[in-house]
N, C-alpha and C positions, 0 to 999 in steps of 0.2 A: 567107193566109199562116199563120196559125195554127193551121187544121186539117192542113197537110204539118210544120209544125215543135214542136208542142207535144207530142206524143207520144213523139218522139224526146229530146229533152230532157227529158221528165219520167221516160225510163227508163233514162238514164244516171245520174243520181245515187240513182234509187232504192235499188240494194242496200247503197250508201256510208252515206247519213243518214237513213234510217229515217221517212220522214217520211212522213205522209197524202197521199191524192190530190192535196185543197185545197194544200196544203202545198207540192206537187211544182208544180202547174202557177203558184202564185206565183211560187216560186222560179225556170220558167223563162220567165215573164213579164217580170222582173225581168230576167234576162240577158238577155235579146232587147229589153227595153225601154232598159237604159244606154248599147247601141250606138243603136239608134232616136234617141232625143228626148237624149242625150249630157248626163245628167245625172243625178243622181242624189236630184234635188228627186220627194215621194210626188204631190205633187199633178199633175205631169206625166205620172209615169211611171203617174196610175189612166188615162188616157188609152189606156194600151193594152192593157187586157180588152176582149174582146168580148163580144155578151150586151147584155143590155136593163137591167142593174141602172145605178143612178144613178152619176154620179160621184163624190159623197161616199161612198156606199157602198165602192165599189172603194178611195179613198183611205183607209178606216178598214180594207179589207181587208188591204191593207199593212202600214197601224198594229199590225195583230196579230200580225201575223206578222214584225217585229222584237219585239212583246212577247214572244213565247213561242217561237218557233225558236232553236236556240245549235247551231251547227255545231262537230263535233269538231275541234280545229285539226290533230294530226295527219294525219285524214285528209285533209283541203282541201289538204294540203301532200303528201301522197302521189300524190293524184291531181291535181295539179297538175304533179308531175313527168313524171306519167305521161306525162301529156296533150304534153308538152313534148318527152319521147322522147329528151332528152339521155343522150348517151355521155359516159362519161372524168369524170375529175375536172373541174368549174369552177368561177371564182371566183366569192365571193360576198362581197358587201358589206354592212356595216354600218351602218344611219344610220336618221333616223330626219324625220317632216315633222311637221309642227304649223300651227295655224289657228285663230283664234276666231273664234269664236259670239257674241256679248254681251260680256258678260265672263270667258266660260266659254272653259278653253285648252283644246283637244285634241291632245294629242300623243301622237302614236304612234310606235313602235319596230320597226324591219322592217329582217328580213334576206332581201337579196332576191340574186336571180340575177340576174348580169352581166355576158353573153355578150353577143359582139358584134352577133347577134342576138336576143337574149330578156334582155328586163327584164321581169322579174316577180320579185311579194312574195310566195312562198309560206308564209310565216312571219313573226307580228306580233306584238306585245303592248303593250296600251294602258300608257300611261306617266299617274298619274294629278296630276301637278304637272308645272311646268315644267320645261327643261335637256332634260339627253340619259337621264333615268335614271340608278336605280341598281345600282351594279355587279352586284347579287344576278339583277336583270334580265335582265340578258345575258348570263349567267352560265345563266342558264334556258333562254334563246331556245337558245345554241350549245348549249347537253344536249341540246334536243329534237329539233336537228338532227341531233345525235350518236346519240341512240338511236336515229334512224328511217335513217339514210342511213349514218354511219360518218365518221368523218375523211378515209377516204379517195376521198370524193367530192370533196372539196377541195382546189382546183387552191390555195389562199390565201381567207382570209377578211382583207377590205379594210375599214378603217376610217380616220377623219381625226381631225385632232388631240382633240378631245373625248371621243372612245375611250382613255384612257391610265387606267394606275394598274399599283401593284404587286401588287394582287391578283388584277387584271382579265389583266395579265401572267403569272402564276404560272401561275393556271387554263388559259391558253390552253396554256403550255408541258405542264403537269402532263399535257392531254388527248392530247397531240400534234397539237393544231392548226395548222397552217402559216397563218401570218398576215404581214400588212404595216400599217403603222400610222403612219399622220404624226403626227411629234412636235413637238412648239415650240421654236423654235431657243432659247428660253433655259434648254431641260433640260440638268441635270447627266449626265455621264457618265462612269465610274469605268474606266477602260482595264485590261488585263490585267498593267500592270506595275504599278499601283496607282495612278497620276495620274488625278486630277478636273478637267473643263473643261466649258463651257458647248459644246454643237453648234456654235453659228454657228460657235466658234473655230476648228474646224477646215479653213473654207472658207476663208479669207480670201488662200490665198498660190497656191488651185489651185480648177477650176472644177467637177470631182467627185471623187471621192472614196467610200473602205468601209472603214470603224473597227469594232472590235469591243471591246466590254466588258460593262458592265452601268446600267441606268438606276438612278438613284440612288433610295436605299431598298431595290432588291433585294438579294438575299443571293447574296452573289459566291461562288455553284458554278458549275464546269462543266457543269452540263447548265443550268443561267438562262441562260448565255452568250449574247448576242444580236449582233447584225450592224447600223450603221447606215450610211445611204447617202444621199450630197445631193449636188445640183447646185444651182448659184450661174447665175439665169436671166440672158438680157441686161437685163432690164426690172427686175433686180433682187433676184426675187422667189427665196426660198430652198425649195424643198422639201426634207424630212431624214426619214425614214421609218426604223423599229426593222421589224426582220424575225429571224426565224428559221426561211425557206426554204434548203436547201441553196444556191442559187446565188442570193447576195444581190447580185449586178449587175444581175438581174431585178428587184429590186424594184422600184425607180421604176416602169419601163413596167408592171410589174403594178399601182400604186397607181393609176394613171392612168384604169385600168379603174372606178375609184369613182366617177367622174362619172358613169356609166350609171346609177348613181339618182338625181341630178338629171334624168336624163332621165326615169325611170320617175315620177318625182313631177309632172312635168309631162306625162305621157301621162295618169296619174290626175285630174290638173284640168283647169288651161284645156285641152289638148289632146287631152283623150276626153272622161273622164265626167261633168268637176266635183266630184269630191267637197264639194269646200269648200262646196258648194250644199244639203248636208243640213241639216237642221233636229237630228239625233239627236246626241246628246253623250252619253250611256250608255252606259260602255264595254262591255258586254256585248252592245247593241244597235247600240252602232258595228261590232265584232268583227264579227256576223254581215255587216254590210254589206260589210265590207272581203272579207271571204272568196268573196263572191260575185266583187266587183271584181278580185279575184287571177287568180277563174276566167274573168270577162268579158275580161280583158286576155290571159290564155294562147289563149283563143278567135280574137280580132285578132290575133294572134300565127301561129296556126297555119293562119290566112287568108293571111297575106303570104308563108309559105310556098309555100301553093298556087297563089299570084300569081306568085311570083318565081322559083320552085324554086333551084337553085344559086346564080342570078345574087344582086346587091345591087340596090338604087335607085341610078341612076348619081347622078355628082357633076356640079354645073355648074362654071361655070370658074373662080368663085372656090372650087372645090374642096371646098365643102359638098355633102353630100346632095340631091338634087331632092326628096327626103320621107324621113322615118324609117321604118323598119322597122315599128314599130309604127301610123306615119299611113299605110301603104301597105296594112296588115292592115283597117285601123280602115274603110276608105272600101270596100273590096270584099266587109267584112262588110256594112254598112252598103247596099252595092247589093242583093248576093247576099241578103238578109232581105224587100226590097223585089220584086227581080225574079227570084229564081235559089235560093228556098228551098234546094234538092236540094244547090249547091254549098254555100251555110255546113254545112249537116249534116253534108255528108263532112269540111268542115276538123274540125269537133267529133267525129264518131263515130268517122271510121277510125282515130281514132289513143288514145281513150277505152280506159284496161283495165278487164279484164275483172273483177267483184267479188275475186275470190279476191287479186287484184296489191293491194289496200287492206284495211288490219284493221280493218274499222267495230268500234266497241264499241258495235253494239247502244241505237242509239237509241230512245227510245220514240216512237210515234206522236202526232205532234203535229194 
């Protein structure tokens, strides 16, 4: 298996991250290894070098190689798009998972793609205390999206209630990001005739509804103007979401789309790789991990393509999926590594660009 796929994979990222031989075929040991043994623990995944060197060996060859490897994040996120081959603006979501170690929190911040077939995180940043972050944060993460892709690959960027503030607000506005945002029904809001009321109030005599004003604290100009919209469920449960897409009757079912990174948080653990199973809490050294796992899931991704083509996973008859997109990708990597080399390579190569499609800044050889 690894003399038809390790070559191929160690020359795909070559001209991107600049890295040594050793370096290269880790790296796609690594990929090929988190589908394999479906975790992301060192001591499992020395298991699969080939070669006559010990297994401690091999496991302390890993240990170095999060010592000293750091993946440029712009480019893992370019070539991540790449590899993805998306058209057209899409949404993308905001959120972020967390997990301890000890007593050690790890929580990270990831803006991921949320199509209705592709959940992936091309884009993260270690959060280094608990909660969601701070504003300045994600304020970083959307720049970077913004320099490398534009606003206008953005069908809406999706967030839930822990996403809010007035300055987190401004900026979005200020860039021209088209966003949707769940808010807490007991936020103020300031209507354009001047009246202040609590959200919920507005549901109480009708089952949805779209009010326009401003969240309280902002500074009531016509271009802050925002849009909110709620439905009053049978079960009770209130959704109310701030927008400022032209067509704020979309919002809801656009917000809806958010739960796709609950999924994607659960394709990354119990239901692919594990992460929660590493031992590494260094956000520098978690970073590189996560960047491969971005690439490991676009991989299972662009398998379930090659499985499915047009079609979906059908639904059984209580109308759930017979498997996810991504568990449909994950098991036919998964064979095709084991019996059908030839096929995973073509999901990875055919659709991998070419150097020039990514701006490596020239990494040094590690």
């Amino acid at each position: 298996m690894f003399g038809t796929l390790l070559a191929p994979l160690m020359n795909t990222p070559r001209p991107h991250f600049g890295l040594s031989k050793t370096r290269l075929e880790t790296f796609a040991i690594l990929l090929t290894g988190f589908a394999n043994c479906r975790t992301v623990n060192l001591s499992h995944l020395a298991s699969q070098f080939s070669g006559k060197a010990l297994h401690t060996s091999n496991g302390r060859r890993l240990q170095r190689f999060f010592q000293h490897v750091r993946f440029d994040g712009d480019v893992v996120a370019q070539l991540t798009l790449r590899l993805l081959n998306l058209s057209g603006p899409t949404p993308l979501a905001l959120d972020r998972t967390n997990w301890k170690l000890g007593k050690k929190d790890v929580n990270v911040l990831v803006l991921a793609i949320a199509t209705r077939r592709f959940r992936v995180p091309p884009m993260l940043t270690m959060i280094d205390h608990r909660g969601n972050g701070a504003t300045t944060q994600r304020m970083e993460l959307i720049s970077r999206h913004l320099r490398l892709f534009g606003a206008s690959t953005m069908e809406a960027l999706l967030a839930d209630r822990e996403f809010i503030g007035d300055d987190w607000m401004g900026f979005l506005i200020e860039n021209n990001v088209p966003f949707v945002v769940r808010v807490r029904e007991n936020a103020y809001v300031t209507a354009e005739d001047g009246r202040r009321f609590q959200l919920r109030s507005l549901l109480r005599k009708r089952g949805k509804g779209i009010w326009t004003g401003w969240l309280s604290g902002m500074t009531h100009a016509p271009d802050n103007l925002l849009h909110f919209a709620g439905q009053r469920m049978k079960k009770g449960e209130l959704p109310l979401v701030v927008t400022n897409i032209a067509e704020p009757r979309r919002a809801l079912d656009l917000h809806r789309k958010r739960w796709r990174t609950e999924c994607l948080f659960g394709d990354a653990k119990t239901r692919g790789f594990n992460i929660e199973d590493t031992h590494i809490t260094d956000p520098a050294k978690l970073a590189t991990l996560l960047a491969i796992i971005a690439l490991a899931v676009t991989w299972a991704c662009r398998c379930a393509s090659r499985v499915m083509g047009p079609k979906a996973p059908r639904r059984k008859t209580h109308r759930r999926r017979e498997k996810s997109w991504f568990g449909t990708g994950l098991d036919a990597l998964r064979r095709w590594l084991l019996h059908d080399p030839e096929q995973a390579l073509q999901a990875w190569r055919h659709t991998c660009p070419k150097p020039s499609l990514c701006s490596s800044k020239g990494g040094r050889k590690l």
